[in-house]
Every structure is written in structure tokens, then in C-alpha cells.
C-alpha positions in Angstrom: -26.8 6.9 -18.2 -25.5 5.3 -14.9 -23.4 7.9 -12.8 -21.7 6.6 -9.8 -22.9 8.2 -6.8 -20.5 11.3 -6.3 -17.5 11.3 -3.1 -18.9 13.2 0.1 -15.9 13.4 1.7 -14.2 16.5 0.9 -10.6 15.8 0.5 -12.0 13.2 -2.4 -13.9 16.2 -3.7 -11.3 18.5 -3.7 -9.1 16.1 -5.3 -11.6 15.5 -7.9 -11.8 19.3 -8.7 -8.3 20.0 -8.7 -8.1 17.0 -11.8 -10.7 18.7 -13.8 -8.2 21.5 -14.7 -8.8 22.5 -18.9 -5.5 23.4 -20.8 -7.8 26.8 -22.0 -11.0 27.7 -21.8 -12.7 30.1 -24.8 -16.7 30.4 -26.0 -15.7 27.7 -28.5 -14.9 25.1 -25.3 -18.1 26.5 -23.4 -20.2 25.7 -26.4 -18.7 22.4 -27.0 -19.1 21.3 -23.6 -22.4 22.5 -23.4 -23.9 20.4 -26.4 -22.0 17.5 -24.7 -23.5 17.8 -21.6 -26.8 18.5 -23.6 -26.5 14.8 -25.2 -25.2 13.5 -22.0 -28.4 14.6 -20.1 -31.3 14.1 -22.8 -30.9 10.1 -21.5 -32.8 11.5 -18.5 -35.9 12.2 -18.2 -36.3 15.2 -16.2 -35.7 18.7 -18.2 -33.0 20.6 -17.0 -30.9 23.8 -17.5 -27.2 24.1 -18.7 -25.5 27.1 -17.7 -22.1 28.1 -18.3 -20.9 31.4 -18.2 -17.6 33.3 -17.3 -16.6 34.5 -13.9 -15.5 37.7 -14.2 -18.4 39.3 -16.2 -21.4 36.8 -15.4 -21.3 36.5 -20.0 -23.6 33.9 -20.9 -21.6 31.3 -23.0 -24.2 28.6 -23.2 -27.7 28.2 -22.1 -30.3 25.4 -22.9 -32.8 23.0 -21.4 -32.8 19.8 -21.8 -36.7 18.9 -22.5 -40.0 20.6 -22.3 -40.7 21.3 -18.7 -38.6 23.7 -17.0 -39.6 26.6 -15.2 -38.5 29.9 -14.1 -37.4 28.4 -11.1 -34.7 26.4 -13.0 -33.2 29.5 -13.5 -32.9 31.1 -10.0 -31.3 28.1 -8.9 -28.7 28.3 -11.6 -27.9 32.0 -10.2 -28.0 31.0 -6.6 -25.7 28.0 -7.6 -23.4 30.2 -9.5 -23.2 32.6 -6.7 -22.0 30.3 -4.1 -19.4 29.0 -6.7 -18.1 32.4 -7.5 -17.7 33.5 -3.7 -16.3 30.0 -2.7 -14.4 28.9 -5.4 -15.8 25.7 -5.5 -18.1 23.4 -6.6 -21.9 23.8 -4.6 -21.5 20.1 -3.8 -18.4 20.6 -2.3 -20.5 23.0 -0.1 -23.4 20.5 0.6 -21.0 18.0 1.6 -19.0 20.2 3.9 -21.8 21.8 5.5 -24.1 18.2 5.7 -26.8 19.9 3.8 -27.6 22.7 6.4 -28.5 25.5 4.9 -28.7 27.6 8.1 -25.3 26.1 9.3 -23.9 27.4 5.9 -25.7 31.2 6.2 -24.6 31.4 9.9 -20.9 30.6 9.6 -20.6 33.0 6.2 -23.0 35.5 7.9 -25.1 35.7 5.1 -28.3 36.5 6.8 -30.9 37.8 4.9 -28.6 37.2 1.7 -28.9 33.4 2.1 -31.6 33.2 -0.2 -28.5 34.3 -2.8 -26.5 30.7 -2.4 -27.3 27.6 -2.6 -25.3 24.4 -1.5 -26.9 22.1 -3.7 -25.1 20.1 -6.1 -24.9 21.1 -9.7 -22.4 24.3 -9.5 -18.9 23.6 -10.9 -16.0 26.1 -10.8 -13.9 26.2 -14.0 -10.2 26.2 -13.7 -7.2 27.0 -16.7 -4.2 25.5 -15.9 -1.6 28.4 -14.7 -4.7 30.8 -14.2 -5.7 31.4 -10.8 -9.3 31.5 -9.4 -12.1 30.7 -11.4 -12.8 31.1 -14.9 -16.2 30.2 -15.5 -18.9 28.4 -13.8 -20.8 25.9 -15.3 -24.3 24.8 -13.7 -26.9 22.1 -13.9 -30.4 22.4 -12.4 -33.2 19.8 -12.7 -31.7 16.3 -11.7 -31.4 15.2 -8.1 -28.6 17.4 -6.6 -26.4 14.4 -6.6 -26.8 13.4 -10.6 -26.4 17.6 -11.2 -23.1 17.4 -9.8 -22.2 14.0 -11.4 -22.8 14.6 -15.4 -21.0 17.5 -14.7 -17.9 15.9 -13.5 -18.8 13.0 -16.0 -18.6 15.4 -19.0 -15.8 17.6 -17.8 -13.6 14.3 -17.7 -15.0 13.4 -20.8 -14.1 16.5 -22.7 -11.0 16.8 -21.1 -9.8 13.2 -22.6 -10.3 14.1 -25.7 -8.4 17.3 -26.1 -4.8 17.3 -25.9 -2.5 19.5 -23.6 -2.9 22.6 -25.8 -6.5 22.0 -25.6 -7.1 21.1 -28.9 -9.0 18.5 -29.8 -6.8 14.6 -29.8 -5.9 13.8 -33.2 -8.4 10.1 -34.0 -6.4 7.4 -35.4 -7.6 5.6 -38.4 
């Protein structure tokens, strides 16, 4: 698969998150996205984790790797992703954009000292939004691509998903 390089300006980004809005969001849409973004990602090489769990009680909806080959590791930077995307309320690329990358620019300006190890601003955390809900719902997170392709399959399969449901947020009717 051949993702576009994601926007690193932020008013593209944050117009690009404010699109990816779902009519409803249930275990039955986590679990559906997740196998998509499952066959979206097996074209890649590199093994990688799927995370996607709600906001307001850190419940695990859907969890998988990609291929043989993850580690531990994988996982922390799932929770450090998830983190920054609860506290901020956007996606970690977002936060890589805005802060260029710097890490210690990011922990000074939130005073996170020693807690920086907590958040990361690496792409590949994605806040979930319901239409006429506010704040986040869910995060979903990707960890074992380059930051950049983390943050686009997400996007990818978000807008994927999203046209094929209609505004209820069931699934479009297929015509024969």
C-alpha cells in the first residue's frame, strides 16, 4: 500500500481530524475497524500493534499484531501514545507536528518533567470522535511502522470505514 505522506501543518491536520467524525462508535465498530486496519497493514512488512480502546475506562476493544516480531516495547508505545491522545485530545501526530518533533520542547511547555516518559508525540495515536458527543471516545493506536505511515493507515482506514457506513452508522446498502 502506498500512503501519501501525511499534512504537517496543523490547521490541515486538524481539519483532517475534525472529518473523521463516526456517526457511533460500539465494540462491534472497534472490532470491525480493527480487522480492517489488520488487512490494511499485513501489505507491510514490519509487525505491528493495533490498539483501540475506549477513553473513559482505558477497555480494550481490539488488540492484535500484525506479523511475528513484535516486542514488549510495541506495547509501551501504544500506552504512551494513548496517553498523550487522552490528555490532548488529539492525534500524537498532531503533537509531533506542532512541537517539530521535540520531545523536551513538548515536556517543558506541559511541565511534564519526570512524567514525560508517559507521552509520546509520535505518530500513530488517533482520537475517536461521535458526532454530537464531546471529547474523545476511544483512542485507536498503531505502533511499528515509521511514525509517519502509523499515523497514515490510520487516517487511511478511518476514511475507509467511514465511506462505507451510512449516517446512522450502519453499514451502506451494496447495489447489485
Amino acid at each position: 500500500m502506498n500512503l501519501p505522506p501525511p499534512p504537517t501543518d496543523l490547521p490541515t491536520i486538524t481539519s483532517q481530524e475534525a472529518s473523521l467524525v463516526f456517526p457511533a462508535f460500539t465494540s462491534d465498530t472497534a472490532f470491525a475497524l480493527g480487522l480492517l486496519l489488520r488487512q490494511n497493514l499485513a501489505v507491510f512488512p514490519q509487525p505491528a500493534v493495533i490498539n483501540i480502546s475506549l477513553a473513559n475506562s482505558q477497555q480494550l476493544l481490539f488488540h492484535t499484531v500484525t506479523h511475528p516480531g513484535t516486542t514488549p516495547d510495541n506495547d509501551t508505545w501504544v500506552q504512551r501514545k494513548r496517553n498523550s491522545v487522552l490528555r490532548f485530545g488529539c492525534s500524537t501526530w498532531f503533537l509531533h507536528c506542532k512541537f517539530a518533533g521535540d520531545e523536551g520542547a513538548f515536556a517543558a511547555k506541559y511541565a511534564l518533567q519526570e512524567n514525560a516518559k508517559n507521552y509520546a508525540i509520535h505518530g500513530g495515536g488517533f482520537p475517536v470522535k461521535v458526532r454530537g458527543v464531546e471529547g474523545v471516545v476511544a483512542v485507536i493506536v498503531v505502533s511499528g511502522l515509521k511514525q509517519e505511515q502509523d499515523h497514515g493507515i490510520i487516517v487511511h482506514t478511518i476514511k475507509e470505514y467511514l465511506d462505507g457506513m451510512d449516517e446512522t452508522g450502519a453499514e451502506k446498502k451494496k447495489e447489485d
